[in-house]
Rosetta silent file (secondary structure, phi, psi, omega in degrees, C-alpha in Angstrom):
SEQUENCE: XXXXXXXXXXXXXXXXXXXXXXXXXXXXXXXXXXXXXXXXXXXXXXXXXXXXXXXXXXXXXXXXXXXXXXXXXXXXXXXXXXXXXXXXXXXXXXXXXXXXXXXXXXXXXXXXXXXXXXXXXXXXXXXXXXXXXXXXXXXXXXXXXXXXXXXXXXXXXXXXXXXXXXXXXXXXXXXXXXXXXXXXXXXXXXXXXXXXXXXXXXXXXXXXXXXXXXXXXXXXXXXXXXXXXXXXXXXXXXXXXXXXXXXXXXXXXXXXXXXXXXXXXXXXXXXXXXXXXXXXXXXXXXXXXXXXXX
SCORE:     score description
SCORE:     0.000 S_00000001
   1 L     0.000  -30.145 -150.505   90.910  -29.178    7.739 S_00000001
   2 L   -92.968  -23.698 -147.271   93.243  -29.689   10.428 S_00000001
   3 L   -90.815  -61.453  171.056   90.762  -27.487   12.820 S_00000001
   4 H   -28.830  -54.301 -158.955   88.111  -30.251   11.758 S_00000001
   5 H   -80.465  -10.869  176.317   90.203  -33.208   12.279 S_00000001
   6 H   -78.598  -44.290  165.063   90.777  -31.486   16.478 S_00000001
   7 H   -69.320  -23.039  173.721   87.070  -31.790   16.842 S_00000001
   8 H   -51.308  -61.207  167.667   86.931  -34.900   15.833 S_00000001
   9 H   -82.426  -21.303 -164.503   89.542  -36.340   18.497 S_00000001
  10 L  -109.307  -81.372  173.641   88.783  -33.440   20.999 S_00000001
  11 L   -61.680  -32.143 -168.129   84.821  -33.267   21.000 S_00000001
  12 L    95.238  -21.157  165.106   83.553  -35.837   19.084 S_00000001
  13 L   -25.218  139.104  177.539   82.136  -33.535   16.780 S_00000001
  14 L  -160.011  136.537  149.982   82.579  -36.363   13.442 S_00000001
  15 L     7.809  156.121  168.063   81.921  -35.991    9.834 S_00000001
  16 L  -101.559  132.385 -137.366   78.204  -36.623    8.494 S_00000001
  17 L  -139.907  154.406  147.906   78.047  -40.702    8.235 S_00000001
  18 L  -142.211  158.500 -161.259   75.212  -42.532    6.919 S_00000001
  19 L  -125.893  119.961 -169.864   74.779  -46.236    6.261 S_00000001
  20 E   -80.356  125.870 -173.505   73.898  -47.276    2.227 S_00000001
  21 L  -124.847   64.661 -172.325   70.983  -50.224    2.100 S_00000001
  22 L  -102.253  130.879  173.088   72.181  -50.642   -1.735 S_00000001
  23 L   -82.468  -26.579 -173.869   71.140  -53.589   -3.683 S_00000001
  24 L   -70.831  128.149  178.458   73.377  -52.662   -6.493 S_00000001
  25 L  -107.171  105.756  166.349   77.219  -53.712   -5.752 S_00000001
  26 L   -78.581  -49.060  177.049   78.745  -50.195   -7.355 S_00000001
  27 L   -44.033  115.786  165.121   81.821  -51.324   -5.039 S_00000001
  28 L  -130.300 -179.209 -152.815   83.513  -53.461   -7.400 S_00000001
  29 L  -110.262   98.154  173.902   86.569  -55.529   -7.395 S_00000001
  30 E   -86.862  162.308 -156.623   89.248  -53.516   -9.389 S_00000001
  31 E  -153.577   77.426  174.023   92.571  -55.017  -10.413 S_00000001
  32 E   -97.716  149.850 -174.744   95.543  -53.534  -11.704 S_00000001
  33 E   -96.105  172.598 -176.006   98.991  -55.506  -13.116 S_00000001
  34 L   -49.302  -21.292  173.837  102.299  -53.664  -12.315 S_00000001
  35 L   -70.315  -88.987 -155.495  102.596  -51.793  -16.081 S_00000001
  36 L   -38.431  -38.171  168.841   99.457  -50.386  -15.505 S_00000001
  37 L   -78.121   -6.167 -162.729  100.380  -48.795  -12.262 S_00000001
  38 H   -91.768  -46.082  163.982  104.013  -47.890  -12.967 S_00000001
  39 H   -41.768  -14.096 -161.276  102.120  -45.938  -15.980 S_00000001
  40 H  -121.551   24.130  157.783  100.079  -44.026  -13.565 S_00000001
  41 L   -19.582  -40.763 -177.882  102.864  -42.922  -10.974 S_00000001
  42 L  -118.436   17.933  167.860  102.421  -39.234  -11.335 S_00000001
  43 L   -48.664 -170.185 -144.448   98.203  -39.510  -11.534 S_00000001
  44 L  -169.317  -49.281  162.314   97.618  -37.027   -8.943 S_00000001
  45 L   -52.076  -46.444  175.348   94.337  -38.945   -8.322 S_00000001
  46 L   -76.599  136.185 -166.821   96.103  -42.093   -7.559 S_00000001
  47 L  -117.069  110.873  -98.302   96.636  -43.109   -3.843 S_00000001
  48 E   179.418  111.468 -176.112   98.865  -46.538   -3.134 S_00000001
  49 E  -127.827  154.176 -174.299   98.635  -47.515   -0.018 S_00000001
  50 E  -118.468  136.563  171.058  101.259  -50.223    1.596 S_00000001
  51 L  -124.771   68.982  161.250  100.090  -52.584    4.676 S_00000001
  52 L  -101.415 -138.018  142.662  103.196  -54.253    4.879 S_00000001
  53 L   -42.358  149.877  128.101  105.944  -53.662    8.453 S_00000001
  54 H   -30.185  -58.762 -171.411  107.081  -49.867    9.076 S_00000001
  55 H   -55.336  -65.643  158.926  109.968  -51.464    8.955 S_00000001
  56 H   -12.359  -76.373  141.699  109.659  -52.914    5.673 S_00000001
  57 H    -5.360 -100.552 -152.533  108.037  -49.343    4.419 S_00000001
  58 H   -63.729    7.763 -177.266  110.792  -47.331    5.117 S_00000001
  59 L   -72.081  -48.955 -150.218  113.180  -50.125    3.564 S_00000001
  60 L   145.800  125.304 -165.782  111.573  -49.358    0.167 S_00000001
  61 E  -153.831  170.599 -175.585  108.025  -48.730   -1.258 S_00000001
  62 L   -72.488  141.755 -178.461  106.071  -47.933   -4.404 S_00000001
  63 L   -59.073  127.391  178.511  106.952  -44.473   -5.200 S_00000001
  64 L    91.813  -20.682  179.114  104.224  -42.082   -3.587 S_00000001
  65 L   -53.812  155.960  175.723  102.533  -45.290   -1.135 S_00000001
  66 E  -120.728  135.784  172.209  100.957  -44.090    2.201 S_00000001
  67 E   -73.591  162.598  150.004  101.916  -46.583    4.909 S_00000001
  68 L  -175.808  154.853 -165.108   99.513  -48.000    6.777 S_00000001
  69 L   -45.931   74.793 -179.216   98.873  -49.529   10.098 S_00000001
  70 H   -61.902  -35.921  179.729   97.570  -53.364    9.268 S_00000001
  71 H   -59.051  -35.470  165.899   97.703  -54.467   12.566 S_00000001
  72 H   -93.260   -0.635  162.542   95.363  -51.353   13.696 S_00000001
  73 H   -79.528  -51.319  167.199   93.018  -51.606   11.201 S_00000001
  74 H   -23.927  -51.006 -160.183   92.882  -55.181   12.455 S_00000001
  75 H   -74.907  -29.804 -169.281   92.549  -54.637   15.819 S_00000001
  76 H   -75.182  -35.980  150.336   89.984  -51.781   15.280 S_00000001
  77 H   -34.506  -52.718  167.343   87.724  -54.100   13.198 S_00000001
  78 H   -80.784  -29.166  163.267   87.572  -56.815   14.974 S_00000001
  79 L   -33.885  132.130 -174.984   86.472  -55.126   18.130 S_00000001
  80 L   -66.948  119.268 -168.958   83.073  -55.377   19.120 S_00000001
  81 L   102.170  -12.392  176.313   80.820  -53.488   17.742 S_00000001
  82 H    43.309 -103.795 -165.165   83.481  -52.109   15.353 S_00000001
  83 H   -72.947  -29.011 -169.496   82.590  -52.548   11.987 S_00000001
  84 H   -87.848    7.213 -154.627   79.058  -50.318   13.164 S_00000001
  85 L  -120.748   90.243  166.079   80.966  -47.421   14.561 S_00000001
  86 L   -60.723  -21.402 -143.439   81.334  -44.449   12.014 S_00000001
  87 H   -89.738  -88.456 -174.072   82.525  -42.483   14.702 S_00000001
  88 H   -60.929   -5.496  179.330   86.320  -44.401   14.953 S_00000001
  89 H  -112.932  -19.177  161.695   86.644  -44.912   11.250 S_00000001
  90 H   -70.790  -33.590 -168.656   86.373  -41.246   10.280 S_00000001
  91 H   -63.251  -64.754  168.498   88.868  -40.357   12.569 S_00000001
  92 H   -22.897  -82.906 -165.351   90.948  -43.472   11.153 S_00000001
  93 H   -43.699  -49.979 -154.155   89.923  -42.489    7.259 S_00000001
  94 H   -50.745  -78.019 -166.787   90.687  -38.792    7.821 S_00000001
  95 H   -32.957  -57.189  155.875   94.626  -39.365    8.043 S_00000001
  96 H   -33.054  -38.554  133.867   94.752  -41.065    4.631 S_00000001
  97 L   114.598   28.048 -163.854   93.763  -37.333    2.987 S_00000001
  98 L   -81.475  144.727  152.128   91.032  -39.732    0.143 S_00000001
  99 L  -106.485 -157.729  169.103   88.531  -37.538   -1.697 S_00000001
 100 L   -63.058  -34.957 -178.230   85.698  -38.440   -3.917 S_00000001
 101 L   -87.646  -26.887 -168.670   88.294  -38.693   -7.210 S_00000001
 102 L   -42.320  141.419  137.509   90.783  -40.900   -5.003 S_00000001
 103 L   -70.976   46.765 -176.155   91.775  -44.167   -6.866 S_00000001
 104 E   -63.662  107.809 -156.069   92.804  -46.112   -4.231 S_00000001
 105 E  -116.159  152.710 -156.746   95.064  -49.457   -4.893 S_00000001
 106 E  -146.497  127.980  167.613   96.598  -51.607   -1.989 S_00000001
 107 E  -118.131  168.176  148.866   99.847  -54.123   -2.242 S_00000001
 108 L  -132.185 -137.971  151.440  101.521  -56.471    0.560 S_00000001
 109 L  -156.619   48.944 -171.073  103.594  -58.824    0.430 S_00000001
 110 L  -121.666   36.955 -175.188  101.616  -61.333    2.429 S_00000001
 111 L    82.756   19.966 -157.672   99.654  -62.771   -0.676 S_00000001
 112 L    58.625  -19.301  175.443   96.919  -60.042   -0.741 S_00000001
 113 H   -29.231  -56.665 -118.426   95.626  -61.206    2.826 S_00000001
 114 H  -126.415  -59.626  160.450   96.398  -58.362    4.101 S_00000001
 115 H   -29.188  -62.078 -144.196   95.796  -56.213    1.140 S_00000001
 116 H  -105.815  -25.060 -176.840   92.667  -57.375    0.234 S_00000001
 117 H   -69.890  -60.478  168.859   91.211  -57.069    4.035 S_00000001
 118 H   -78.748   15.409  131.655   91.680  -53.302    3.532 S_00000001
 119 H   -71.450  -11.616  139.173   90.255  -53.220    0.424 S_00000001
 120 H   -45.685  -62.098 -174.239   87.321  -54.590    1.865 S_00000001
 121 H   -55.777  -32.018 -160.353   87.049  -52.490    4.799 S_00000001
 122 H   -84.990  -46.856 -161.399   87.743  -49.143    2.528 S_00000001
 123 H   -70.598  -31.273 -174.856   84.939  -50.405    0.110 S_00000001
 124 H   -49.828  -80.222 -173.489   82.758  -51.023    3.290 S_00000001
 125 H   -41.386  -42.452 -155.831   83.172  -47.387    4.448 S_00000001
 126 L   149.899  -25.041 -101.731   82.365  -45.987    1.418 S_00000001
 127 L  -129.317  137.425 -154.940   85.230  -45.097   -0.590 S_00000001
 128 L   -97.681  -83.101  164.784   83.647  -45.737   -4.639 S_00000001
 129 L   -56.872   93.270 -169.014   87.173  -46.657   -6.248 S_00000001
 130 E  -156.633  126.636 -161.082   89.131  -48.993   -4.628 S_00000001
 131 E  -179.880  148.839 -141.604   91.260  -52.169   -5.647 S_00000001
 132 E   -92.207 -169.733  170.472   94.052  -54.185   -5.196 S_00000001
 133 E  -118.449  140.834 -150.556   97.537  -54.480   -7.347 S_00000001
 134 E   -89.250  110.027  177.524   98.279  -58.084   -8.913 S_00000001
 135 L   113.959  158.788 -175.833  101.529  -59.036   -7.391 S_00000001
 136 L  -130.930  164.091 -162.482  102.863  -57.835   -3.769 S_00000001
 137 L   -35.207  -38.523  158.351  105.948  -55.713   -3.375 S_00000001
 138 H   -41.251  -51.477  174.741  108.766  -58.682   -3.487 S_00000001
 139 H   -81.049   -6.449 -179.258  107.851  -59.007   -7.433 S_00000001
 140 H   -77.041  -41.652 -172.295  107.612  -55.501   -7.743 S_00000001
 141 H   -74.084  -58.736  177.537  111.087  -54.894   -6.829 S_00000001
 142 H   -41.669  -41.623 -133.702  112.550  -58.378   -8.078 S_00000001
 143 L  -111.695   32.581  164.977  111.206  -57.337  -11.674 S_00000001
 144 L    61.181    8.250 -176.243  113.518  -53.744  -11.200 S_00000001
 145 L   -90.018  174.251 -164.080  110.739  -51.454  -11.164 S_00000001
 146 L   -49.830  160.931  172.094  110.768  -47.752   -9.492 S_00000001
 147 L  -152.013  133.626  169.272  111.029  -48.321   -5.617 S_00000001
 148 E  -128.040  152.134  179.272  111.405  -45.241   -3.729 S_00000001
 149 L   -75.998  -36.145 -149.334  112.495  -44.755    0.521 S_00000001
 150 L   -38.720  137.438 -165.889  110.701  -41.461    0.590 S_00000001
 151 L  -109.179  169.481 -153.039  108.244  -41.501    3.645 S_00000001
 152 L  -133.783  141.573 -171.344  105.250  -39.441    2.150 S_00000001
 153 L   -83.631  167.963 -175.357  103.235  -36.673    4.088 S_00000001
 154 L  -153.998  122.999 -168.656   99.618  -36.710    3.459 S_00000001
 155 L   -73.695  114.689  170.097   97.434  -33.965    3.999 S_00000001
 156 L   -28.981  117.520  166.447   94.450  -34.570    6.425 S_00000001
 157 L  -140.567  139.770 -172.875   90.880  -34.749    4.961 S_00000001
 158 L  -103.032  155.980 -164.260   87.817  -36.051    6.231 S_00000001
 159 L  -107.786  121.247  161.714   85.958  -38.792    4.352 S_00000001
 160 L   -93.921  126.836  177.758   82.461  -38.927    4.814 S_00000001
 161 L   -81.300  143.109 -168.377   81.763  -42.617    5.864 S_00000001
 162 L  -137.132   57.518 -178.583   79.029  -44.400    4.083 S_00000001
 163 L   -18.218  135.849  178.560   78.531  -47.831    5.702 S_00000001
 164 E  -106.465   62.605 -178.078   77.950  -50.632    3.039 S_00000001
 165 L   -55.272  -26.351  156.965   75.613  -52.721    4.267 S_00000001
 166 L   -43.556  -39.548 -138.453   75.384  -54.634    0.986 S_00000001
 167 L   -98.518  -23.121 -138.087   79.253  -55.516    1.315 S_00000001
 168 E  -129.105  155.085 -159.767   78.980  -56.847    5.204 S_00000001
 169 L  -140.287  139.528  155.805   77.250  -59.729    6.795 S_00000001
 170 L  -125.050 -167.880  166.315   76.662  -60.632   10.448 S_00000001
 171 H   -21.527  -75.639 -157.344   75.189  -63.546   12.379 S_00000001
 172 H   -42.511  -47.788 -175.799   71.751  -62.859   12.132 S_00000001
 173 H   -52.727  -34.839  164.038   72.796  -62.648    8.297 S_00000001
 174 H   -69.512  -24.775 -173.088   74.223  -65.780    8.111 S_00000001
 175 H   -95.930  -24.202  169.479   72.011  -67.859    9.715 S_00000001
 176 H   -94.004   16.716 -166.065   69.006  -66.503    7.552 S_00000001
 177 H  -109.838  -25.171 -166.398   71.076  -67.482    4.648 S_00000001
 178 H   -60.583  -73.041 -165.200   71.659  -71.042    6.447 S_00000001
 179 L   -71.700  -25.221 -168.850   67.710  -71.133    6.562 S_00000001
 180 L  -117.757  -14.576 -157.222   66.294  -69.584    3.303 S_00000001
 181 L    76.380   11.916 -176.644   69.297  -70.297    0.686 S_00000001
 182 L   -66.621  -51.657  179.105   69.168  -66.673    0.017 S_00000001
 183 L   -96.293   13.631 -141.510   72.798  -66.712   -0.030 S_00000001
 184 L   -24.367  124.216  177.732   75.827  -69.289   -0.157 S_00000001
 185 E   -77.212  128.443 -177.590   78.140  -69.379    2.494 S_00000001
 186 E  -113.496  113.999  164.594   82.154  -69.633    0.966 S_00000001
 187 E   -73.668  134.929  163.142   84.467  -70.633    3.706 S_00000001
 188 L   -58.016  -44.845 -166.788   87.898  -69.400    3.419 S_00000001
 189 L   -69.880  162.417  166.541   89.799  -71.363    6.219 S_00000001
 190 L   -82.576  177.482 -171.124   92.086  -74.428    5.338 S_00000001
 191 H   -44.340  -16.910 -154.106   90.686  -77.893    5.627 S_00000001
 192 H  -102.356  -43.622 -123.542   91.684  -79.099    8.938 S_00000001
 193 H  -112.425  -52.002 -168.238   89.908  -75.525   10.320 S_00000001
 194 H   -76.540  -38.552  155.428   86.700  -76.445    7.927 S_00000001
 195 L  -116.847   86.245   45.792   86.271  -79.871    9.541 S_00000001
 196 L   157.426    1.752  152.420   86.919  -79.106   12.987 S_00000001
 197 L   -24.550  -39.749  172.543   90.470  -80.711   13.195 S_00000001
 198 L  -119.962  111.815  161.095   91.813  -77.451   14.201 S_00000001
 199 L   -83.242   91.917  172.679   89.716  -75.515   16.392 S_00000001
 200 L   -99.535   41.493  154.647   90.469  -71.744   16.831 S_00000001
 201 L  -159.691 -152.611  168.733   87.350  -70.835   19.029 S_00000001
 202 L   -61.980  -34.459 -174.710   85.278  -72.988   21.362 S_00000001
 203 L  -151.005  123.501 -175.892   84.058  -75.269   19.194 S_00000001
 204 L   -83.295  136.388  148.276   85.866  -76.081   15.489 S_00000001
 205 L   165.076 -122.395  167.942   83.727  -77.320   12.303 S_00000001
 206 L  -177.201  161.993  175.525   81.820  -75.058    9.975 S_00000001
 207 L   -47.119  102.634  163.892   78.612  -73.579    8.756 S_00000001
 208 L     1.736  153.801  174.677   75.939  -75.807    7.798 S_00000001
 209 L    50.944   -2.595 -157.856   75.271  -75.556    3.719 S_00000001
 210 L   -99.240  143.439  167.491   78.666  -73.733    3.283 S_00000001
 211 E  -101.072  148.547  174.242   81.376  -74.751    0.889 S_00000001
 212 E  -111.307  138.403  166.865   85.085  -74.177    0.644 S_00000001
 213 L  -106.649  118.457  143.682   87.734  -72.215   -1.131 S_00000001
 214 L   -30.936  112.915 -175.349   90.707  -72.023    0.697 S_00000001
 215 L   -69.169   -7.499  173.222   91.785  -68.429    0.153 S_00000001
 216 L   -85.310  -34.001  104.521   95.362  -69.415   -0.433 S_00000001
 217 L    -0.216  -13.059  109.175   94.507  -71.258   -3.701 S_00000001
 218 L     0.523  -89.908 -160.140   93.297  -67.991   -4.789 S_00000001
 219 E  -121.096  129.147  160.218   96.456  -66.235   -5.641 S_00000001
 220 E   -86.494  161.272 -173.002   99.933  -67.582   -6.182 S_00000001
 221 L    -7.532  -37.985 -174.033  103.405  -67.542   -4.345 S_00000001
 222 L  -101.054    5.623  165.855  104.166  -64.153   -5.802 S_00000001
 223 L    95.952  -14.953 -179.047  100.982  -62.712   -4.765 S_00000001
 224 E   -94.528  122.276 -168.488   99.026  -62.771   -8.221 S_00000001
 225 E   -54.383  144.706  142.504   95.228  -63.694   -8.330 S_00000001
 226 L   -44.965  148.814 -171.740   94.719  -66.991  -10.846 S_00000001
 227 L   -89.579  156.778 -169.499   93.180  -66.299  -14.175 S_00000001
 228 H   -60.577  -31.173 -162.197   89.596  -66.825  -14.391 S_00000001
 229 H   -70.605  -11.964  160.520   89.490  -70.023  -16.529 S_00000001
 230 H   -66.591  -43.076 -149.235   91.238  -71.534  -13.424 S_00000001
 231 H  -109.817  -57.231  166.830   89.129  -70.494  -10.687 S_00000001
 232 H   -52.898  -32.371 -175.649   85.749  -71.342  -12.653 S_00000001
 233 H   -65.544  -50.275 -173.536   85.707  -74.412  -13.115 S_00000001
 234 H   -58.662  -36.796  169.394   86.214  -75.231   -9.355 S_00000001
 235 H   -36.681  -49.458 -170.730   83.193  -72.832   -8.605 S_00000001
 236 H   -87.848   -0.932  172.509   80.752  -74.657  -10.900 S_00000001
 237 H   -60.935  -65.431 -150.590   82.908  -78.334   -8.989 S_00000001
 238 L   -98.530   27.023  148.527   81.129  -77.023   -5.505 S_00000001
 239 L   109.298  -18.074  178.500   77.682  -75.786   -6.779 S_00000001
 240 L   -15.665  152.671  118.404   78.367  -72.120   -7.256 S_00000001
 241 L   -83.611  138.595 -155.405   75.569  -70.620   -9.206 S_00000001
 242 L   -90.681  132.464  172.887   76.917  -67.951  -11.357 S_00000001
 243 L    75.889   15.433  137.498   75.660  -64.398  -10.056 S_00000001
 244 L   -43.050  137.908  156.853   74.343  -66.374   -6.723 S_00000001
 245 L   -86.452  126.796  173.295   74.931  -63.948   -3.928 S_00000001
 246 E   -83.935  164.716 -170.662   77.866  -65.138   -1.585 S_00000001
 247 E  -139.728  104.752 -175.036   78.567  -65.009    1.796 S_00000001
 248 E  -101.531  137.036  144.935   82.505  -65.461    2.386 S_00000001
 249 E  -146.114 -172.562 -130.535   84.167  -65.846    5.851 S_00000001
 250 L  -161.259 -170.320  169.678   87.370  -66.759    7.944 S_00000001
 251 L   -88.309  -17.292 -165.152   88.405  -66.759   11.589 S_00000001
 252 L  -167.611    3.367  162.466   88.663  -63.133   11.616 S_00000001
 253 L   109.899  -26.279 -172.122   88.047  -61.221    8.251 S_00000001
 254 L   -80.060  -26.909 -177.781   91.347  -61.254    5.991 S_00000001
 255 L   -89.221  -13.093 -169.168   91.093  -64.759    4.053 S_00000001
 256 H   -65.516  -69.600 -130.785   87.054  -63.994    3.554 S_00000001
 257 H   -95.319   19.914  120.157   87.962  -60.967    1.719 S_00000001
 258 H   -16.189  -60.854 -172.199   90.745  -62.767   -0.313 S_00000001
 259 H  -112.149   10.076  150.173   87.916  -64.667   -1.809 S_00000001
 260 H   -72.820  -31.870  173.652   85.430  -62.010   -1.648 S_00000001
 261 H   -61.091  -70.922 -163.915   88.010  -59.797   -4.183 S_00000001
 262 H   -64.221  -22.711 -144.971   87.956  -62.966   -6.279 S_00000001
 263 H  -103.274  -18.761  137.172   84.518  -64.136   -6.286 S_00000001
 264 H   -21.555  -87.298 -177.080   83.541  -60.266   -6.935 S_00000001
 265 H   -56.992  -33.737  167.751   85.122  -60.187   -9.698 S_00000001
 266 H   -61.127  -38.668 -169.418   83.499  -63.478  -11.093 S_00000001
 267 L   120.157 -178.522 -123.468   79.693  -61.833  -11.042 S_00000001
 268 L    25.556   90.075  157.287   78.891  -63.062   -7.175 S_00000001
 269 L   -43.398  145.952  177.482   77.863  -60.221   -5.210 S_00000001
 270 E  -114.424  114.550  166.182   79.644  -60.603   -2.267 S_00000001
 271 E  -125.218  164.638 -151.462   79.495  -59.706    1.429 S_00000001
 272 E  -118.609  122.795  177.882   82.240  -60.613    4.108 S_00000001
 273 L  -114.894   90.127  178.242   81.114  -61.911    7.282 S_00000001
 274 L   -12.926  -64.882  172.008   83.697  -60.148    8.610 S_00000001
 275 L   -59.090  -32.901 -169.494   83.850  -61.659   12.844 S_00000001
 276 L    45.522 -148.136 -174.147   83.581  -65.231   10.780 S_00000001
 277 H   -43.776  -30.786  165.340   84.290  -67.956   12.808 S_00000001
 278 H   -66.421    6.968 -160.238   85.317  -66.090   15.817 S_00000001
 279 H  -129.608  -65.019  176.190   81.821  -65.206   16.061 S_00000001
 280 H   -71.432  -19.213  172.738   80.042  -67.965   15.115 S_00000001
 281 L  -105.278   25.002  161.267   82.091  -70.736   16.708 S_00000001
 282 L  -136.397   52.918  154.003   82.389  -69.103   20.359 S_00000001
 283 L  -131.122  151.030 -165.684   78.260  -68.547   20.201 S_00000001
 284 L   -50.783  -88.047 -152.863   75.917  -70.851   22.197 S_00000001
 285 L  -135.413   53.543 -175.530   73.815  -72.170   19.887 S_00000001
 286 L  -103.193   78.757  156.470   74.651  -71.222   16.175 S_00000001
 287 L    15.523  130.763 -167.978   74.623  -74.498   14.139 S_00000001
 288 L  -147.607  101.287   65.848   77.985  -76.246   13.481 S_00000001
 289 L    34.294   85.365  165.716   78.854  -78.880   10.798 S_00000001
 290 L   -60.853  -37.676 -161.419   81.974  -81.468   10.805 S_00000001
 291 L   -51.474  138.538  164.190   81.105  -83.173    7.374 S_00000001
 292 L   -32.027  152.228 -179.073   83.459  -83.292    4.156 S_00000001
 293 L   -87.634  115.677  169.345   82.531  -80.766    1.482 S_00000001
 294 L   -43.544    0.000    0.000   80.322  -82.227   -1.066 S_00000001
């Protein structure tokens, strides 16, 4: 394995990668509350991964979590061309040691933002079980439950990546969804961001046809997604159609997949268009929208 993972960084030599045209969303939005994982502590299958600080990490973590880098899955995402590069995400994936049985479940303690961005990204790649845990590490701890310092070694394996083109969205994608209705666009950002009060690219507003959920509205203070009977109603307020396909984005990928995880979970295939705003609102001549949200 380890011989593997040397060609990989040394040659280039990489995994066998293929990219999935699936109409079917098999990814699905899994959800566990804090019993249910504290029961499954010693699974052998289950893999817990923490994106909060290092610092933070070695402070105190779910017994058995694998840290990981949020900031460098950020940065490696958002790069251009990225998200299309199998090449930099096996190398990435490999270190994490996931097989075919991993369970893989993800806390933070930033509100799932953070959380929920790699469970996107993991589900992207490939990875068939994967979902976050309801509550982030503050409530884990407040409520007395195991917390261990231990920092935990993890044996190298390579993951064959299996792009999800169902789960991911790009321009082109958006803009034929813009044009045919194939899709709904779910904006993410807060209000001032959705009509163009705050601009964080060249030019602030928002996609033509698209409506918003604030992704913070989502989940409460402590990190726990709202119960459905909450969340529906506002869906069917702004036109949802239930088991419409959605098209969620942000400025940069982490609040989309906030409310891709929820809207998932509702019956709305989902895919996250991931660059969001930073992509469409620093482009020439991509349609742009000030107006109020029906």
């Amino acid at each position: 394995m380890m011989i593997s993972l040397l060609l990989v960084m040394v040659v280039g030599v990489l995994p066998p990668s293929v990219t999935i045209d699936a109409d079917d969303q098999a990814q699905v939005a899994r959800l566990l509350g804090f019993d249910q994982v504290e029961a499954r502590l010693d699974d052998p299958d289950l893999v817990l991964l923490d994106v909060r600080s290092r610092e933070d990490y070695d402070a105190g973590h779910l017994p058995g979590a694998i840290w990981v880098d949020a900031g460098e899955v950020q940065r490696l995402a958002g790069e251009p061309g990225g998200l299309q590069d199998p090449g930099r995400w096996s190398v990435w994936i490999t270190r994490l040691g996931l097989d075919s049985d991993s369970a893989v479940y993800i806390y933070d303690a930033n509100r799932q933002k953070d959380a929920a961005r790699l469970w996107w990204l993991l589900g992207y790649l490939g990875v068939d079980e994967v979902g976050l845990i309801d509550g982030g590490f503050p409530l884990w701890e407040s409520e007395g439950r195991p917390v261990s310092t231990d920092t935990v070694s993890v044996e190298p394996n390579d993951f064959r990546i299996q792009l999800r083109a169902d789960r991911h969205a790009d321009r082109d994608t958006v803009l034929d969804a813009v044009r045919t209705g194939s899709a709904q666009i779910v904006d993410a950002r807060s209000d001032a961001e959705f009509l163009g009060e705050v601009a964080r690219s060249r030019r602030g507003g928002h996609v033509p046809t698209a409506c918003q959920i604030e992704w913070s509205t989502l989940v409460d203070e402590d990190g726990r997604f709202l119960p459905e009977e909450a969340v529906r109603p506002r869906l069917n307020a702004i036109g949802l159609e239930p088991g419409k396909p959605v098209i969620t984005h942000c400025q940069g990928g982490g609040r989309a997949s906030v409310d891709a995880f929820v809207l998932q979970r509702l019956g709305f295939p989902s895919r996250n268009y991931y660059l969001g705003w930073s992509d469409w609102g620093n482009a020439e001549d991509t349609p742009v929208a000030t107006d109020p949200q029906p």
